[in-house]
C-alpha positions in Angstrom: -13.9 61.8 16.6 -15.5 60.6 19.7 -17.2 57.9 21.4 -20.3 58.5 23.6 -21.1 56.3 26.0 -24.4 55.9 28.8 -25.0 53.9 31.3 -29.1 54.5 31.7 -31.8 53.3 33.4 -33.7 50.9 30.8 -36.9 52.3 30.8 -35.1 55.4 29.7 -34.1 53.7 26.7 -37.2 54.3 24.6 -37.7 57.4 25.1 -33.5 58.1 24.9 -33.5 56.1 21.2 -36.7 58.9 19.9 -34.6 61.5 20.9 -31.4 60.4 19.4 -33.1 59.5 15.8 -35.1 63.2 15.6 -32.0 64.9 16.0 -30.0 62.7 13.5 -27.9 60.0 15.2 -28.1 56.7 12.8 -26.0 54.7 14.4 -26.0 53.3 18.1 -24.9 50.2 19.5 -27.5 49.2 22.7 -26.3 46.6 25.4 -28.2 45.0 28.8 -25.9 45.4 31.5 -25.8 44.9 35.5 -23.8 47.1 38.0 -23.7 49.3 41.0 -22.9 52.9 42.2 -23.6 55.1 45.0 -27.4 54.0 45.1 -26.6 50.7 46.6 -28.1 50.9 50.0 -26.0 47.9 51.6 -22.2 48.4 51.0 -21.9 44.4 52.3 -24.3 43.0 49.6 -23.3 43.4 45.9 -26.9 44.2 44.0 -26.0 44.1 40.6 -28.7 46.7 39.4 -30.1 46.2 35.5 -29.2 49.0 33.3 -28.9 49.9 29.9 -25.8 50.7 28.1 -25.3 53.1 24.6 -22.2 53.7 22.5 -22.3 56.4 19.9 -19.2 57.3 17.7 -19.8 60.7 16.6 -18.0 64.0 15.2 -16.4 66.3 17.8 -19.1 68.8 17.0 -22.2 66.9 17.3 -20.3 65.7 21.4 -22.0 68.4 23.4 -25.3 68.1 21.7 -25.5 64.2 22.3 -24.5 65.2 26.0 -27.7 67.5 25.8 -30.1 64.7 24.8 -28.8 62.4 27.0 -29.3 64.3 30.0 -32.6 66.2 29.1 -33.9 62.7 28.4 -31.9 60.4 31.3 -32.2 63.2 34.6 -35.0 62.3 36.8 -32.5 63.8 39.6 -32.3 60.8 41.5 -29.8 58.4 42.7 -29.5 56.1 39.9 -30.0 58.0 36.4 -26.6 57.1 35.1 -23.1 58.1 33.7 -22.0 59.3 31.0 -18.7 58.8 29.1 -17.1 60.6 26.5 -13.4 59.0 24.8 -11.3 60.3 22.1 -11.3 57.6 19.2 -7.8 57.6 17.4 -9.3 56.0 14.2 -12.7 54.3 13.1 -12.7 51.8 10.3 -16.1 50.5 8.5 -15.0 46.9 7.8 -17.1 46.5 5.0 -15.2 49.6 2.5 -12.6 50.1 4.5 -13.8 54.1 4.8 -11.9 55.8 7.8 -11.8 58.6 10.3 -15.5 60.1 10.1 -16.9 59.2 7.2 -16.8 55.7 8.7 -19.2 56.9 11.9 
């Protein structure tokens, strides 16, 4: 199992959340988050920078497609369009059944 995670531009999102649904994704968890990479243009100021942040646990198969959508959807080849992250989960539990491994995804 796996965990997915993007740091994208928010309006991104929108269309990023379309594309995840139509190819089967049902679960994502969404956060509003500030930072700052190479695009900040004065290394003395700190210009926290709004983004939007998604976390997918997913199968090790279904990894490279996710990494597909993400960048077909995210790449405007610019300064700015992200990161993503990809983390090997050791064990997912669904609190409510106690299900585990990826059933539980």
């Amino acid at each position: 199992m796996k965990k997915v995670e993007c740091i994208i531009q928010p309006k991104k999102f929108p269309e990023l959340e379309t594309a995840l649904r139509r190819i089967g994704i049902t679960g994502m968890t969404v956060s509003e988050v500030k930072g700052f990479g190479k695009e900040q243009t004065r290394p003395d100021s700190y210009l926290f920078l709004p983004k939007t942040k998604v976390e997918i646990f997913c199968s090790n198969e279904d990894v490279e497609f996710i990494i597909d959508v993400i960048v077909q959807v995210c790449q405007t080849g610019k300064l700015g369009d992200g990161k993503i992250v990809v983390t090997d989960l050791h064990e997912v539990i669904r609190i409510r059944t106690r299900e585990r491994g990826v059933i539980a995804v």
